[in-house]
C-alpha positions as CSV (number, residue, x, y, z in Angstrom):
1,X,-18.1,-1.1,-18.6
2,X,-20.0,-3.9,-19.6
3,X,-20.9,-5.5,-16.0
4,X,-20.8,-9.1,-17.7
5,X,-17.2,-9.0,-18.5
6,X,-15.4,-11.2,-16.4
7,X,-11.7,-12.0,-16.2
8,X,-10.4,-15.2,-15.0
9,X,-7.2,-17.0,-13.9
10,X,-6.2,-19.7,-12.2
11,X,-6.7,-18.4,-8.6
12,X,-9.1,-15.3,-9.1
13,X,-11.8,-13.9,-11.3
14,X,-12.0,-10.5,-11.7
15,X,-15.8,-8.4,-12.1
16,X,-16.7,-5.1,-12.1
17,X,-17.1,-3.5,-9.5
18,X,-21.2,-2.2,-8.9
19,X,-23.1,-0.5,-6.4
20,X,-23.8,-3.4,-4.2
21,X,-20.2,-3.9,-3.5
22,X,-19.7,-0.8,-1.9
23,X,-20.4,-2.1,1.9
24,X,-17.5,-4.7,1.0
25,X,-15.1,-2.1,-0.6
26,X,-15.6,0.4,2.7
27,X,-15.1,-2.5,5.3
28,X,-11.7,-3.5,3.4
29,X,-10.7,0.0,2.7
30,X,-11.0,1.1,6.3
31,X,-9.6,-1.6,8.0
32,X,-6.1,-0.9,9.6
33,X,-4.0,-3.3,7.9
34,X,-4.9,-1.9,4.5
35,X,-5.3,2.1,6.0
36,X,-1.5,1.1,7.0
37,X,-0.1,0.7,3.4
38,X,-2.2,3.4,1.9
39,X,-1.3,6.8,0.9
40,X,-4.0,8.5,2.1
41,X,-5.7,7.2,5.2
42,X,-8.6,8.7,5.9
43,X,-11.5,6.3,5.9
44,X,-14.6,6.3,3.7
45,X,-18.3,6.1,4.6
46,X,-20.7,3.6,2.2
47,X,-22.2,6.5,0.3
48,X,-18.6,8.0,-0.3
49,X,-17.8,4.9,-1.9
50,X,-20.9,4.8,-4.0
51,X,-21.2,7.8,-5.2
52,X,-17.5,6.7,-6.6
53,X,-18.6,3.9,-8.1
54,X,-21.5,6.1,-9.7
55,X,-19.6,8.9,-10.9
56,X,-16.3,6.9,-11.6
57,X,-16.9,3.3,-12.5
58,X,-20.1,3.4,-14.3
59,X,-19.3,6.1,-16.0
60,X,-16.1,4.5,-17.5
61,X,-13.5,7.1,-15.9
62,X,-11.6,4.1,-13.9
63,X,-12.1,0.4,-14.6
64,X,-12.4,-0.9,-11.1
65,X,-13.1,-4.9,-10.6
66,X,-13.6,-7.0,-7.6
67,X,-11.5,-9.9,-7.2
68,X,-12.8,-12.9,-6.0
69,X,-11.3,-16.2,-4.7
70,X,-12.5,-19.0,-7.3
71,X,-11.9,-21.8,-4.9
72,X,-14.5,-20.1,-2.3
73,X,-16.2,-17.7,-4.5
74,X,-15.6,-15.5,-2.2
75,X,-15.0,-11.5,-2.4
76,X,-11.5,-10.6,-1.3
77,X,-10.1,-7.1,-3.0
78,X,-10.6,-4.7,-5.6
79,X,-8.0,-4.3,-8.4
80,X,-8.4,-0.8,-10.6
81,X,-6.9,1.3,-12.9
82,X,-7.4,5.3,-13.1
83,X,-6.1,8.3,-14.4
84,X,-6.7,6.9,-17.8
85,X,-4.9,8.8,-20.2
86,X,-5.9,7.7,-23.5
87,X,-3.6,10.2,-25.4
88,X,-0.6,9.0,-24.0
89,X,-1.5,5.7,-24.0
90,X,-1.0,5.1,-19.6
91,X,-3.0,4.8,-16.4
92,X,-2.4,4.5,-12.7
93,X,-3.1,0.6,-11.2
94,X,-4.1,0.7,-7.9
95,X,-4.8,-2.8,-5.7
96,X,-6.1,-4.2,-2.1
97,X,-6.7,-7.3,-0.5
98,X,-8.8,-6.9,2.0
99,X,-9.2,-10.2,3.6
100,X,-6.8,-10.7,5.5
101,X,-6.5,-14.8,5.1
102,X,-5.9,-14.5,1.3
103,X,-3.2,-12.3,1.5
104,X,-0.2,-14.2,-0.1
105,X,-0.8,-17.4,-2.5
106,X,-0.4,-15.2,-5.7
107,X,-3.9,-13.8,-5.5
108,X,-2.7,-10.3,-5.9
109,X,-0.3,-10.9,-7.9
110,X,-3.0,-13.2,-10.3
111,X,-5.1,-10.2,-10.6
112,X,-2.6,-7.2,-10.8
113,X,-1.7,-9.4,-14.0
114,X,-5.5,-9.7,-14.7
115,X,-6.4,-6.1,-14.7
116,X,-3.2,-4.9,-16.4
117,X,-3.8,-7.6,-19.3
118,X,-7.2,-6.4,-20.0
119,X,-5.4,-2.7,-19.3
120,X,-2.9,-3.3,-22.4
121,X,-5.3,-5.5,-24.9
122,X,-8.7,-3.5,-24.4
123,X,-8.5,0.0,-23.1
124,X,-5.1,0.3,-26.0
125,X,-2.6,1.2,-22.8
126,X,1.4,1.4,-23.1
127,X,2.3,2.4,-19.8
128,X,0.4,1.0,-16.0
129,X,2.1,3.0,-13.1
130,X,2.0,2.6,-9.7
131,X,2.9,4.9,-6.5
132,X,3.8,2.3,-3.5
133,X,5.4,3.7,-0.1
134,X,9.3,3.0,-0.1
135,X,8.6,1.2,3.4
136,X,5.7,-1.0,1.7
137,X,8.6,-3.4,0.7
138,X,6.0,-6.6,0.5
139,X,4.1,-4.5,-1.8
140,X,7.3,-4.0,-3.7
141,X,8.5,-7.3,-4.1
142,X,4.8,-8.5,-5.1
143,X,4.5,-5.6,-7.9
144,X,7.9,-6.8,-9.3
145,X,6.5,-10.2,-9.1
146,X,4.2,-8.8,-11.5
147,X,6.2,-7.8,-13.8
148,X,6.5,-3.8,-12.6
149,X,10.1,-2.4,-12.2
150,X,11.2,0.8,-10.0
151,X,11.7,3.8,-12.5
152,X,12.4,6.6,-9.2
153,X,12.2,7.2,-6.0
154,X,10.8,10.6,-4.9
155,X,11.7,12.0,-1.5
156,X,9.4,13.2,0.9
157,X,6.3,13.2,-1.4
158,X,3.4,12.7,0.4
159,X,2.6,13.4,4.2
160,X,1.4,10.4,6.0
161,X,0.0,11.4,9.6
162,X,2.3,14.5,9.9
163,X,5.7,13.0,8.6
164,X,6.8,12.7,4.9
165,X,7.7,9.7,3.0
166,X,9.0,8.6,0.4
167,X,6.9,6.9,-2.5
168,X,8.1,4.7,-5.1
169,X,7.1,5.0,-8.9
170,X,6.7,1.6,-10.8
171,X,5.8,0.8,-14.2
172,X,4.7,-2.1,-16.4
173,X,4.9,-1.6,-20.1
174,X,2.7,-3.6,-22.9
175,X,5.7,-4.4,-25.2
176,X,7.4,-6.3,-21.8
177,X,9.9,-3.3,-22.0
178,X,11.5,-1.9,-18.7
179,X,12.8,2.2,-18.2
Protein backbone atom coordinates (compact mmCIF):
# COMPACT_ATOMS: atom_id res chain seq x y z
CA UNK A 1 0.00 0.00 0.00
CA UNK A 2 1.01 3.30 -1.01
CA UNK A 3 2.35 4.72 2.53
CA UNK A 4 1.09 8.34 1.42
CA UNK A 5 -2.52 7.44 1.33
CA UNK A 6 -4.21 8.99 4.06
CA UNK A 7 -7.90 8.84 5.06
CA UNK A 8 -9.53 11.49 6.86
CA UNK A 9 -12.70 12.48 8.81
CA UNK A 10 -13.85 14.64 10.95
CA UNK A 11 -12.35 13.17 14.18
CA UNK A 12 -9.52 10.78 12.89
CA UNK A 13 -7.16 10.24 10.01
CA UNK A 14 -6.33 7.09 9.17
CA UNK A 15 -2.33 5.99 7.77
CA UNK A 16 -0.75 2.99 7.09
CA UNK A 17 0.49 1.28 9.37
CA UNK A 18 4.82 0.97 8.94
CA UNK A 19 7.48 -0.47 10.81
CA UNK A 20 8.08 2.30 13.24
CA UNK A 21 4.68 1.81 14.65
CA UNK A 22 5.20 -1.40 15.88
CA UNK A 23 6.37 -0.35 19.56
CA UNK A 24 2.86 1.52 19.63
CA UNK A 25 0.80 -1.34 18.21
CA UNK A 26 2.51 -3.99 20.97
CA UNK A 27 1.94 -1.54 23.99
CA UNK A 28 -1.91 -1.19 22.92
CA UNK A 29 -2.29 -4.71 21.90
CA UNK A 30 -0.92 -6.03 25.24
CA UNK A 31 -2.51 -3.98 27.53
CA UNK A 32 -5.30 -5.61 29.63
CA UNK A 33 -8.21 -3.61 28.63
CA UNK A 34 -7.75 -4.47 25.04
CA UNK A 35 -6.26 -8.41 25.89
CA UNK A 36 -9.89 -8.39 27.71
CA UNK A 37 -12.06 -7.99 24.48
CA UNK A 38 -9.82 -9.93 22.23
CA UNK A 39 -10.19 -13.34 20.97
CA UNK A 40 -6.97 -14.50 21.40
CA UNK A 41 -4.98 -13.11 24.27
CA UNK A 42 -1.70 -13.91 24.19
CA UNK A 43 0.50 -10.91 24.01
CA UNK A 44 2.99 -10.02 21.28
CA UNK A 45 6.74 -9.05 21.50
CA UNK A 46 7.95 -5.84 19.05
CA UNK A 47 9.56 -8.08 16.54
CA UNK A 48 6.34 -10.33 16.42
CA UNK A 49 4.58 -7.40 15.40
CA UNK A 50 7.05 -6.36 12.78
CA UNK A 51 7.71 -9.06 11.22
CA UNK A 52 3.66 -8.81 10.70
CA UNK A 53 3.81 -5.71 9.43
CA UNK A 54 6.68 -6.92 6.94
CA UNK A 55 5.22 -9.99 5.78
CA UNK A 56 1.43 -8.78 5.98
CA UNK A 57 1.11 -5.07 5.54
CA UNK A 58 3.78 -4.26 3.18
CA UNK A 59 3.18 -6.89 1.24
CA UNK A 60 -0.46 -5.94 0.68
CA UNK A 61 -2.14 -9.20 2.29
CA UNK A 62 -4.05 -6.98 5.04
CA UNK A 63 -4.53 -3.22 4.80
CA UNK A 64 -3.77 -2.15 8.27
CA UNK A 65 -3.90 1.81 9.18
CA UNK A 66 -3.19 3.67 12.32
CA UNK A 67 -5.73 5.90 13.54
CA UNK A 68 -4.82 9.01 14.85
CA UNK A 69 -6.67 11.77 16.84
CA UNK A 70 -6.71 14.94 14.45
CA UNK A 71 -7.30 17.37 17.37
CA UNK A 72 -3.95 16.05 19.18
CA UNK A 73 -2.28 14.36 16.35
CA UNK A 74 -1.88 11.87 18.43
CA UNK A 75 -1.68 7.87 17.74
CA UNK A 76 -4.55 6.09 19.29
CA UNK A 77 -5.51 2.57 17.44
CA UNK A 78 -5.11 0.50 14.50
CA UNK A 79 -8.12 -0.16 12.24
CA UNK A 80 -7.50 -3.32 9.50
CA UNK A 81 -8.99 -5.46 7.25
CA UNK A 82 -7.65 -9.15 6.47
CA UNK A 83 -8.53 -12.28 5.03
CA UNK A 84 -9.02 -10.44 1.83
CA UNK A 85 -10.81 -12.46 -0.47
CA UNK A 86 -10.81 -10.87 -3.72
CA UNK A 87 -12.88 -13.63 -5.50
CA UNK A 88 -15.66 -13.37 -3.38
CA UNK A 89 -15.57 -9.94 -3.06
CA UNK A 90 -15.16 -9.92 1.36
CA UNK A 91 -12.69 -9.48 4.17
CA UNK A 92 -12.53 -9.57 7.88
CA UNK A 93 -12.31 -5.86 9.74
CA UNK A 94 -10.68 -5.94 12.74
CA UNK A 95 -10.24 -2.62 15.22
CA UNK A 96 -8.59 -1.36 18.70
CA UNK A 97 -8.27 1.69 20.56
CA UNK A 98 -5.64 1.59 22.52
CA UNK A 99 -5.61 4.71 24.43
CA UNK A 100 -7.63 4.39 26.82
CA UNK A 101 -8.80 8.33 27.11
CA UNK A 102 -10.15 8.33 23.47
CA UNK A 103 -12.27 5.46 23.91
CA UNK A 104 -15.85 6.80 23.14
CA UNK A 105 -16.51 10.26 21.10
CA UNK A 106 -17.05 8.30 17.74
CA UNK A 107 -13.40 7.81 17.09
CA UNK A 108 -13.86 4.15 16.47
CA UNK A 109 -16.77 4.30 15.04
CA UNK A 110 -15.12 7.41 12.51
CA UNK A 111 -12.57 5.01 11.45
CA UNK A 112 -14.41 1.59 11.33
CA UNK A 113 -16.41 3.74 8.67
CA UNK A 114 -12.99 5.07 7.31
CA UNK A 115 -11.33 1.75 6.65
CA UNK A 116 -14.57 -0.01 5.42
CA UNK A 117 -15.18 3.07 2.87
CA UNK A 118 -11.77 2.72 1.42
CA UNK A 119 -12.60 -1.33 1.85
CA UNK A 120 -15.81 -1.05 -0.57
CA UNK A 121 -14.47 1.90 -3.16
CA UNK A 122 -10.70 0.65 -3.59
CA UNK A 123 -9.91 -2.90 -2.75
CA UNK A 124 -13.69 -3.66 -4.97
CA UNK A 125 -15.16 -5.46 -1.53
CA UNK A 126 -18.99 -6.58 -1.13
CA UNK A 127 -18.94 -8.00 2.15
CA UNK A 128 -16.62 -6.60 5.64
CA UNK A 129 -17.19 -9.13 8.54
CA UNK A 130 -16.45 -9.06 11.90
CA UNK A 131 -16.20 -11.80 14.85
CA UNK A 132 -16.91 -9.78 18.27
CA UNK A 133 -17.43 -11.82 21.68
CA UNK A 134 -21.34 -12.08 22.51
CA UNK A 135 -20.23 -10.46 26.05
CA UNK A 136 -18.34 -7.51 24.15
CA UNK A 137 -21.76 -5.82 24.04
CA UNK A 138 -19.99 -2.09 23.83
CA UNK A 139 -18.29 -3.42 20.94
CA UNK A 140 -21.65 -4.50 19.62
CA UNK A 141 -23.54 -1.50 19.88
CA UNK A 142 -20.49 0.58 18.46
CA UNK A 143 -20.17 -1.85 15.24
CA UNK A 144 -24.03 -1.44 14.69
CA UNK A 145 -23.32 2.19 15.04
CA UNK A 146 -21.40 1.63 12.16
CA UNK A 147 -23.56 0.34 10.08
CA UNK A 148 -22.70 -3.67 10.76
CA UNK A 149 -25.83 -5.94 11.65
CA UNK A 150 -25.74 -9.47 13.54
CA UNK A 151 -26.09 -12.26 10.77
CA UNK A 152 -25.48 -15.46 13.76
CA UNK A 153 -24.43 -16.27 16.75
CA UNK A 154 -22.11 -19.34 17.13
CA UNK A 155 -22.03 -21.23 20.39
CA UNK A 156 -19.03 -22.05 22.10
CA UNK A 157 -16.61 -21.09 19.30
CA UNK A 158 -13.51 -20.09 20.57
CA UNK A 159 -11.78 -21.02 24.03
CA UNK A 160 -10.91 -18.00 25.96
CA UNK A 161 -8.58 -18.88 29.02
CA UNK A 162 -10.00 -22.53 29.34
CA UNK A 163 -13.89 -21.70 28.97
CA UNK A 164 -15.76 -21.39 25.58
CA UNK A 165 -17.65 -18.50 24.34
CA UNK A 166 -19.77 -17.47 22.15
CA UNK A 167 -18.73 -15.11 19.21
CA UNK A 168 -20.88 -12.95 17.18
CA UNK A 169 -20.70 -12.73 13.24
CA UNK A 170 -21.43 -9.09 11.83
CA UNK A 171 -21.45 -7.82 8.52
CA UNK A 172 -21.48 -4.54 6.57
CA UNK A 173 -22.33 -4.77 2.88
CA UNK A 174 -21.26 -2.02 0.05
CA UNK A 175 -24.78 -1.77 -1.58
CA UNK A 176 -26.15 -0.58 2.34
CA UNK A 177 -27.92 -4.07 2.19
CA UNK A 178 -28.41 -6.15 5.51
CA UNK A 179 -28.71 -10.49 5.74
Amino acid sequence: MDASIKLEGEKVYLTPMQLDDAEDFVRWRNSDLIKSKFIYRKDITVEQQRQWISTKVLTDEVVQFVIWDKQDNKKIGSVYLQHIDKENKKCEFGILIGEEAYLGGGRGTEANNLICDYGFKHMDMHKIYLRVLAENIPARRSYTRAGFTEEYKSHDDVWVEGQPEDVIFMSKYSDGSTN
